[in-house]
N, C-alpha and C positions, 0 to 999 in steps of 0.2 A: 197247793196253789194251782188257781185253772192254766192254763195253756194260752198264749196271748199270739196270736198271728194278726199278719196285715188282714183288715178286713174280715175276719172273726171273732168273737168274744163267745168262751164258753164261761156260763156262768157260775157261782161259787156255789154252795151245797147251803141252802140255808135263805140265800137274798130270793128276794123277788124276782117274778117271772118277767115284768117291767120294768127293766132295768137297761134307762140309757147311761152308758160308759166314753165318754170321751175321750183318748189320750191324742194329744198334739207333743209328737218327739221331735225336739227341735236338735239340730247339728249338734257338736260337739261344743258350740260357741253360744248355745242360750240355754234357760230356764226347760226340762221337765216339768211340762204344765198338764194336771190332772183335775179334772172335775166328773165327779159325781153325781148325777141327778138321780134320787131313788120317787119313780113315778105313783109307784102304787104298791102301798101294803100290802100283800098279800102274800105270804110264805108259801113253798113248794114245798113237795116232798122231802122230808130231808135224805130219804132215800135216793130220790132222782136226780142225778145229774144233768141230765139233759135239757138244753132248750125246749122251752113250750109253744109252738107254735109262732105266732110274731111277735111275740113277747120281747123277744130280745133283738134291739136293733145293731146294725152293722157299724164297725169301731171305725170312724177316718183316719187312719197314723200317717206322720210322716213320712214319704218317702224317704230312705234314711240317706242312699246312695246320689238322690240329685237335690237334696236339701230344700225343697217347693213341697208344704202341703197338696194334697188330691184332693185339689179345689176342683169346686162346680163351674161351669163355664160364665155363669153368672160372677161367681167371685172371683173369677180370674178379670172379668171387663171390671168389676169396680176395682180390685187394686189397680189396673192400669187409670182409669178416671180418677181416682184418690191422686196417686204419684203425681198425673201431668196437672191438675190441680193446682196440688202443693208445691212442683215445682215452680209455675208457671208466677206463683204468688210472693214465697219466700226466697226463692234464687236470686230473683231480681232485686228484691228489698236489699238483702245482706249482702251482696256483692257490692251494693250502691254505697251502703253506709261504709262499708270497709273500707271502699276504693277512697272512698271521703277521710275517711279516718286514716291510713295511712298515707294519703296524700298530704296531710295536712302537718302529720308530725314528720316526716323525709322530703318536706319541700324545700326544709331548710339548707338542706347541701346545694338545691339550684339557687337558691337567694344568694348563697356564700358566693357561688361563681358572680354572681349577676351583682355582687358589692357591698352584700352584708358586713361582714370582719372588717372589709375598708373604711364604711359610711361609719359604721359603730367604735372602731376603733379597736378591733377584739381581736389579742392574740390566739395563735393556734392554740394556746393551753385555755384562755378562756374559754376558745368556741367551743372546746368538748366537757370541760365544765358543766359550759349551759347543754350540753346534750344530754350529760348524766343523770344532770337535776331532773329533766324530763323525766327519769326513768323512775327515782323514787318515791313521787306520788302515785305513780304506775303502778308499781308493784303492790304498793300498800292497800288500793283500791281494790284490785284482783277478786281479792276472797271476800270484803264486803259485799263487794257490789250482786257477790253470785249468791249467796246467801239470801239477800233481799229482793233479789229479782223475780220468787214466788211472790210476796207479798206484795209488792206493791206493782208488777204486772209488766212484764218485757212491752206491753205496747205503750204503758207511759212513763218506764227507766228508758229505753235503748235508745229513740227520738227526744228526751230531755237530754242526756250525754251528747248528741249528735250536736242540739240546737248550741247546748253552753261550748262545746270545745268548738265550734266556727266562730260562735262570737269572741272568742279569745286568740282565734286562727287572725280573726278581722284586725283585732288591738294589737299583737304582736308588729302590723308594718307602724306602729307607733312609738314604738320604743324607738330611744337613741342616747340608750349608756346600754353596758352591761348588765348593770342592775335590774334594770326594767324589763330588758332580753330576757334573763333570767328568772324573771319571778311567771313572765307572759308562757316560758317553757314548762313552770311548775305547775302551773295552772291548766294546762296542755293534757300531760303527762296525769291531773290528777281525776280530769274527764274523760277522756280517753281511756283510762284502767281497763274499766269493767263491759266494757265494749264487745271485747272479741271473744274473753272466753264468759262471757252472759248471750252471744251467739251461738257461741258451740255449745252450750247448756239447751239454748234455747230447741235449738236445732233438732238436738238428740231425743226431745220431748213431741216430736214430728215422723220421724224415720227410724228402721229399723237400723240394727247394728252395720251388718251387712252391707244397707244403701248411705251410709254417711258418708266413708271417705269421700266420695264423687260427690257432695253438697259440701263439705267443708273444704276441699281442692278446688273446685267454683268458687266460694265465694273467696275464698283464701285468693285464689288467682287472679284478684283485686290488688294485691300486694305486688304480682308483677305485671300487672295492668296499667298498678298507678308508677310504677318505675318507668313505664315506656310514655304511659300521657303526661309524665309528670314532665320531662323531659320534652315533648312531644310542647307543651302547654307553654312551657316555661321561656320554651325560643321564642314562642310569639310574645307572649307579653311582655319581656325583657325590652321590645321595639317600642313600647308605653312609656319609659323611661326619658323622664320629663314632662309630659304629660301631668297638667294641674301642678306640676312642681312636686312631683312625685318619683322617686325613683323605683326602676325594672324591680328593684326586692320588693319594694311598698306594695306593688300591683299582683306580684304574685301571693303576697300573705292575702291582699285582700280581697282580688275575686276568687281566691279557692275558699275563700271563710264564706263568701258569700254565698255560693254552690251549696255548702255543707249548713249552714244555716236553712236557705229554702228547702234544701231536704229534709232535716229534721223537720222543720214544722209540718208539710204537708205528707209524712211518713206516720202524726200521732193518727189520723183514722184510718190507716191503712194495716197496720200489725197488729196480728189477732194474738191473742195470749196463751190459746190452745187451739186443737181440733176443733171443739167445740163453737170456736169465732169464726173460721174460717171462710172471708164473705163467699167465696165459690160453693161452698160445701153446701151439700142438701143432707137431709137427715140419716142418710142412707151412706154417704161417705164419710159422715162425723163414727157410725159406727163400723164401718170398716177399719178405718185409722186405728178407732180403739182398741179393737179386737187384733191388727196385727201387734200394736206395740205390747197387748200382752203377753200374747203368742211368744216375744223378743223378750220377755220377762224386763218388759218398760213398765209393768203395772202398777206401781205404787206411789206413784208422781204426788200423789193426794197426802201425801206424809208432811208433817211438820218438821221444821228444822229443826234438827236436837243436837246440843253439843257432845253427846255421846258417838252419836254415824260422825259428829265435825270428826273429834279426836281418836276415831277407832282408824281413819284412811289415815295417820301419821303413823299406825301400827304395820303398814303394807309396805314390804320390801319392794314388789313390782311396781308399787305407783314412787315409788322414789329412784328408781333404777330407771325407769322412763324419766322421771323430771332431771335425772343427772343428763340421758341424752339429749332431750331440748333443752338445755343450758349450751350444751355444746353447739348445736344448731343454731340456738339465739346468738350467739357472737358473732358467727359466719353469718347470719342474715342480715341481725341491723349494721353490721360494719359496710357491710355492700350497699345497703339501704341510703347509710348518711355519704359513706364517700365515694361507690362509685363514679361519680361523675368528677370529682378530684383526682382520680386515678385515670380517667379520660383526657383529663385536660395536661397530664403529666405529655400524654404522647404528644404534644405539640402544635391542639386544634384551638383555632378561637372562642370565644363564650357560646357561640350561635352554636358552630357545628359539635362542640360536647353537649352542648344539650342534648343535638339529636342522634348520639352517637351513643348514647344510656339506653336507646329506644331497643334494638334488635339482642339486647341480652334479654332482657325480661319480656319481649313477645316470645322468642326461644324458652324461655323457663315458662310462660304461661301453656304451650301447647304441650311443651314433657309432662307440665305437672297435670294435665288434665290426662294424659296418655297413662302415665302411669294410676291415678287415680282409679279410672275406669276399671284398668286390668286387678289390683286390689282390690276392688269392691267386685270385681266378677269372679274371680278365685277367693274371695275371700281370706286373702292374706294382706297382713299389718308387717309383720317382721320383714321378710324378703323385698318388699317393697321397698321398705326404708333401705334395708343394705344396700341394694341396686342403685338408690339415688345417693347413699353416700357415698359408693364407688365411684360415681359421676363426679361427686364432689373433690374427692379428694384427686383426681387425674387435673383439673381443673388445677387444683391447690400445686400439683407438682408443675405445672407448665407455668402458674405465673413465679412460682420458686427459682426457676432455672430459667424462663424466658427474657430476654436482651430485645429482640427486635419488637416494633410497634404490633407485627401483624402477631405473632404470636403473642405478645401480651394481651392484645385484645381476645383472640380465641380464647385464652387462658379463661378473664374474664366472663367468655360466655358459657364456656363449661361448668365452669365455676358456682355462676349464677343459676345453672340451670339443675346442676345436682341440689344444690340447697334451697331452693324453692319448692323442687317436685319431691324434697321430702317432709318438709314440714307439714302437709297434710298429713301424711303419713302416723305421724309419732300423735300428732294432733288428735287425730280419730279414735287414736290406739286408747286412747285415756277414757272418753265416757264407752267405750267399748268393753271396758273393764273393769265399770263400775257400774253397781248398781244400788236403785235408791235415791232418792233427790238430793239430800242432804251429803252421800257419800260422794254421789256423784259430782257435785259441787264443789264440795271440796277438792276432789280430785280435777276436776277440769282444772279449778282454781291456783293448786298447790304447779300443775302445769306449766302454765303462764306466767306468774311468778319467776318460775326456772328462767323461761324462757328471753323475758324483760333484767332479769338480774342477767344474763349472758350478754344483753343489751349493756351496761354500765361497762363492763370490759371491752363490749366494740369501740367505744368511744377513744380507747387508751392506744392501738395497737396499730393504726395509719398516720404517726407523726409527722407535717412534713418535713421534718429533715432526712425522712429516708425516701421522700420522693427522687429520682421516679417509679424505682420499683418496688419499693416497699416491702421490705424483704422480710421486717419484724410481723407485720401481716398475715405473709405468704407462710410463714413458718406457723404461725398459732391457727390458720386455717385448715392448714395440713396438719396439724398433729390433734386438732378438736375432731376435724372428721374421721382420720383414722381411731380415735379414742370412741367418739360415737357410734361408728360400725362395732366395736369391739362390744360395748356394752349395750346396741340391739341386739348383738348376738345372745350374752349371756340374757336379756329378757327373755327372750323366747324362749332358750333351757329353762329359766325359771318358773314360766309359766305351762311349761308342761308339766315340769316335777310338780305346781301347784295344784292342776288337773287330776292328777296319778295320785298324790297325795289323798284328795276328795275322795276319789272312789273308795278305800281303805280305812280312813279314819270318819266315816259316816257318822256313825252309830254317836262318837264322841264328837263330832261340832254339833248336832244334835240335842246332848246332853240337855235332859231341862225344861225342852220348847215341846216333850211329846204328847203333852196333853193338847195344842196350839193345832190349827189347821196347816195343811200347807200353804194356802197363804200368807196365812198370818207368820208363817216362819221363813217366809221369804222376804217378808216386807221387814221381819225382824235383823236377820240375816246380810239381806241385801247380796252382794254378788259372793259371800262368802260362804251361802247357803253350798249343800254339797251338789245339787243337782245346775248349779250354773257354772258352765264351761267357759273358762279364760280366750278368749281369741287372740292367735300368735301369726 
């Protein structure tokens, strides 16, 4: 075999003397991408090895040590012009819709202060009933919805889910039984599904591995956005109360449905379906984007959904070891989600000032979780990142366990808040990060979310009020999901290095079969289980 250095290619005994060689060696965390162009027939001496004059041009490799191709200075301004493009376009979209979407499912714990349980007449056990129910058309949605999101086009699925769950956001201040409550949550919960991880599908079909956390932590940081405007929102309109003979809950279901309503509609000609829509993009930026996402071994997006990639991702021990830890994380998020402000009003403020006292936990957890984002996506590390915020979490979980006074139960609170917010990007990213393939990858976001909405159905259970004010049944499943979640980030990451180490050794055998198959064609077959894609930990 010839001899392969940065920036030389000595040629094979036999190929042409025209012969351009491209290898782009990506980190440890993507696709070995190899292309071949053979220019010109013409055979060499089989005696001579040597280069023929300029026959043979110079190989571009990765720099392996600072993980950036030895790009031309030209292709270093268009990635920067591609990025602030794409961010400039999709940030704001998914941030908006998020903030909309979970403002519209956790607005319900300010309605409850503002008179909801009272005006309805709904015990503690019904109100989390109806919270549950929200969660099973949730779940079930999940995996459809990411499935069909190729077909039928993220620009007119994600703005029809947006338009239908505000107009149901609207009808919700019109119930007045339980029944009606409840069917207006089901119907919530079954718009809403396919939302966030058909975002982060969508997303992943934009960015490289690498640049996602810090786009799914943005847009994610909607979720503690809308914790602080929800609250933020919710003092003033509660003052509306009476107004048309409407009461404070009526006005908050129905100008946030209205909000999320005109955003859906006026979001269908705005979301582009690929690179290829992109209105900023000029011809020149559609193929930069291309060419990095396959660089990131993003290339096979063009694949049909097969129930074969469905059912081969339930065969992955790593994608279920992540969904046991966002199960755990889901309980700790939506519990804070629905009753924070329950757990504020425990310390002994009026309606007015718990609203605004929701506010300074989740602006705290929005600036960590972008803090820690960035540093993740600049080290490119997924595991450490999460440990660190669920160290966060769990100090949190130990202070509201053992804290008596107001001040520290509030601190507790924002620790609290602020480790389990700035990890869920984290685990979040970790998933299309380690999958590849449309179909696998789908599922996998999918099987995600899922987790994460089913940890959702146990929050509902675990802030009784009869253990107001400190809620100690709570503080304890807090503290033992975070510490069980740290444990089993841990063991991911061991497993996906033995998964990596494994690759290198049994090549030859995942192989088996495909060797007559191009390397593309055995990647695209493969997907991230090919040997040459490295797991990112």
């Amino acid at each position: 075999m010839p001899e392969l250095t940065i920036g030389r290619v000595t040629p094979r005994v036999g190929v042409t003397s025209n012969l351009t060689l491209k290898i782009h060696l990506n980190r440890t965390n993507s696709f070995i991408s190899t292309s071949i162009t053979l220019v010109k027939q013409k055979l060499i001496d089989m005696a001579d090895s040597k280069p023929q004059g300029e026959g043979v041009k110079r190989a571009r490799v990765e720099d392996i040590s600072s993980g950036e191709l030895q790009l031309t200075e030209e292709e270093r301004r268009l990635d920067r012009e591609t990025l602030v493009r794409l961010d400039l376009l999709l940030m704001p979209l998914t941030l908006i819709l998020y903030l909309l979407a979970w403002l519209d499912r956790a607005n319900v714990g300010n309605a409850r202060i503002a008179g909801l349980d009272r005006d309805l007449n709904l015990s503690d056990h019904q109100y989390k009933v109806a919270i549950t129910v929200t969660y099973v058309p949730y779940i079930l949605a999940e995996l459809p919805s990411n499935l069909i999101l190729k077909k039928i086009g993220p620009r007119i699925l994600l703005p029809t889910l947006c338009t239908i769950w505000g107009t149901v956001t609207i009808l919700q201040s019109q119930a007045s039984s339980f029944g009606g409550f409840v069917a207006c949550r089901f119907f919530l919960g079954l718009f809403e599904g396919g939302l966030f991880p058909g975002i982060v599908l969508y997303l992943s079909g934009f960015y490289r591995r690498h640049e996602l956390q810090v786009r799914i932590a943005l847009f994610f940081s909607a979720a503690s956005l809308s914790g602080a405007f929800s609250g933020l929102l919710a003092a003033a309109i509660e003052q509306m109360d009476g107004l048309r003979g409407l009461r404070g809950w009526q006005w908050i279901f129905i100008l946030e449905g209205v909000f999320t309503v005109c955003f859906g509609l006026c979001s269908f000609v705005i979301f582009p379906n690929s690179p290829a829509n992109v209105l900023t993009f000029k011809s020149c930026h559609i193929d930069r984007c291309s060419a990095r996402l396959r660089a990131d071994g993003n290339a096979h997006d063009d694949e049909q959904v097969s129930a074969r990639a469905v059912f081969s991702v339930l065969k992955d021990l790593h994608v279920w070891c992540l969904c046991a830890v966002l199960f755990c994380n889901g309980v700790c998020l939506f519990g804070l989600a629905y009753f924070s402000p329950s757990i504020v009003q425990t310390m002994g403020y009026n309606n007015t000032t718990t609203q605004l006292l929701t506010v300074p936990p989740y602006a705290c957890g929005f600036v960590i979780t972008m803090a820690v984002a960035y540093l993740a996506d600049r080290f490119q590390q997924r595991g450490l990142s999460a440990l660190g915020s669920c160290g966060i979490a769990m100090i949190g979980a130990i202070l509201m366990l053992l804290g008596r006074s107001v001040a520290v139960r509030y601190a507790a609170l924002v620790v609290f808040v602020t480790g389990i917010y700035s990890c869920a990007p984290c685990l979040i990213s970790w998933v299309p990060n380690n999958s590849a393939g449309y179909s696998r990858r789908a599922t996998a976001v999918a099987m995600g979310f899922i987790s994460t909405s089913s940890g959702g159905i146990l929050s509902t259970w675990i802030y009784p009020k009869a253990d107001a004010p400190y809620y100690q049944l709570g503080a304890k499943v807090n503290l033992s999901l975070s510490a069980i979640g740290m444990g089993l980030a841990t063991v991911q990451i061991g497993l996906l290095v033995l998964l990596n180490r494994r690759k290198k050794v049994t090549r030859t055998e995942i192989l088996d079969g495909l060797e007559g198959h191009t390397l593309e064609d055995q990647k695209a077959l493969l997907g991230d289980r090919h040997p040459d894609y490295r797991y990112t930990y």
